[in-house]
C-alpha positions in Angstrom: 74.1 81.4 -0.7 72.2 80.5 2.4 71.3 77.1 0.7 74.6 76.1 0.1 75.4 76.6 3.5 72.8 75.0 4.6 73.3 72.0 2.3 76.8 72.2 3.3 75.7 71.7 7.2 73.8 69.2 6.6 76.2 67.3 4.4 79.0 67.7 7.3 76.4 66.5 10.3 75.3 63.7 8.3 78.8 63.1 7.6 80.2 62.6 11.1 77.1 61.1 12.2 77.8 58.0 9.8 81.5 58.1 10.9 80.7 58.0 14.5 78.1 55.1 14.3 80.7 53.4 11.9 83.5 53.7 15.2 81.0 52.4 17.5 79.8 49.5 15.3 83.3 48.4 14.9 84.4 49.1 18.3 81.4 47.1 19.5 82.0 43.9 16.7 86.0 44.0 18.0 84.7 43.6 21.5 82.2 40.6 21.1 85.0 39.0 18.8 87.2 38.8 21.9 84.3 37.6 23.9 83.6 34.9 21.3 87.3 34.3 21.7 87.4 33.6 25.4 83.9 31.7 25.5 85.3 29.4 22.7 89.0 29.4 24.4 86.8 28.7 28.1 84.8 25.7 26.9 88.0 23.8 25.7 89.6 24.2 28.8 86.8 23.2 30.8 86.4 20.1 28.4 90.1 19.5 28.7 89.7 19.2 32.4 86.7 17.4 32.3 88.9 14.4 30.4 91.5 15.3 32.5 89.1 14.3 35.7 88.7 11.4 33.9 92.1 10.1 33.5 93.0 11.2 37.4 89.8 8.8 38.1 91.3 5.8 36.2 94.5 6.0 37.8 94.0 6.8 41.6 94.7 3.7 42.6 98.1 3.3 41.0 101.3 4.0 43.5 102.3 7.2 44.4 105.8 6.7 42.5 103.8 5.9 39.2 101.5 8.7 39.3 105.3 11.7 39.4 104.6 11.8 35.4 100.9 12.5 35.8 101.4 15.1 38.4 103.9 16.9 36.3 101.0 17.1 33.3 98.6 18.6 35.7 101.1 20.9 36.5 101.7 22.1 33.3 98.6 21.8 32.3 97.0 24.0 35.6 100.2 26.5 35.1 98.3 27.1 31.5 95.0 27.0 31.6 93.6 27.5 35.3 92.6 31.5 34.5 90.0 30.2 32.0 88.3 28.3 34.1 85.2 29.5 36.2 85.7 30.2 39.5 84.4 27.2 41.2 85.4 25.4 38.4 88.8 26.6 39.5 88.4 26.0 43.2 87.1 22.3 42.9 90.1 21.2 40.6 92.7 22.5 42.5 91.1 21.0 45.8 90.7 17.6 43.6 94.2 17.9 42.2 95.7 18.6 46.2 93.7 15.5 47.4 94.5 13.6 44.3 97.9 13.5 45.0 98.5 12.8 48.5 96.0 10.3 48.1 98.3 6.8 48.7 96.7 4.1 47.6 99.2 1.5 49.6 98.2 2.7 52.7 94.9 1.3 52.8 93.0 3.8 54.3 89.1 3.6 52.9 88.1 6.9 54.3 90.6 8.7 52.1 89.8 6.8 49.2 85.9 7.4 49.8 86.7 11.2 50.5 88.4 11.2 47.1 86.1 9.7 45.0 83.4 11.8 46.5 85.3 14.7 45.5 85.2 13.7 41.6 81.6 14.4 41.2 81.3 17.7 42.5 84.2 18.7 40.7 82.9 17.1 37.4 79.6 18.8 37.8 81.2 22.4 38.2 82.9 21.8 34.9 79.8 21.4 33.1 77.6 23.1 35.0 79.5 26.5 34.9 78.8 26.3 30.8 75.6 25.0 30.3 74.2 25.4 27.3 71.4 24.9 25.5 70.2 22.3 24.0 70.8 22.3 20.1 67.3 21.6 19.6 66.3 24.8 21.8 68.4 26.8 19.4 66.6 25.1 16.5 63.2 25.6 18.0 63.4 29.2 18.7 65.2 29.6 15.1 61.8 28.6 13.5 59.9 30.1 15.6 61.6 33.6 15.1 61.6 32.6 11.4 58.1 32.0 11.5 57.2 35.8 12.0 55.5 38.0 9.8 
């Protein structure tokens, strides 16, 4: 009789140990899948404003008056994505984006056209610096080199 309790015990505590490890395990795999999410979700809008950077640059010297459909993308487009970029991602954009557009290319002012296409570069390298990653060929050297292991 004292067996079968004891077995009985044991069976429960081994029972609710498995089904509390189980929670956590999921809890923990729901949680990095939402990470994974944002990372994946982060990277294309930094890429998006990287091209984005890109097509501002190639048409800054176009008048004001043809640059009103531009400025309504990069409305739109800030509106929805600007929370997944990194913070000084964030900053440096919105500073280009203000500068960008009261930037007149008519007026003929050199200093404010200097001052703007200073501020392409640093904004450029916040958007890929802010999600560096490794090389692939770092991945695929420590890959073997874990692999290699006894």
């Amino acid at each position: 009789m004292c067996d079968a309790i004891f077995l009985l015990v044991g069976t429960l505590l081994g029972a609710a140990i498995a089904a509390i490890t189980q929670f956590m395990v999921t809890r923990q795999q729901i949680s990095n899948q939402y990470r994974l999410a944002a990372i994946e979700k982060r990277m294309d809008v930094h890429q998006a404003a990287y091209e984005l950077c890109h097509k501002l640059r190639s048409n800054m010297h176009k008048p004001i008056a043809e640059k009103k459909d531009l400025q309504k993308d990069c409305e739109q487009w800030w509106t929805k994505n600007c929370i997944y970029l990194c913070p000084r991602s964030r900053e440096s954009l919105n500073q280009l984006f203000y500068q960008y557009f009261l930037y007149d290319p008519e007026e003929k002012d050199n200093t404010k056209m200097k001052d703007l296409i200073e501020k392409f570069k640093p904004t450029v390298e916040c958007l890929t610096s802010e999600l560096a990653l490794p090389p692939v060929t770092q991945d695929v050297i420590l890959f073997k080199s874990d692999s290699a292991k006894p």
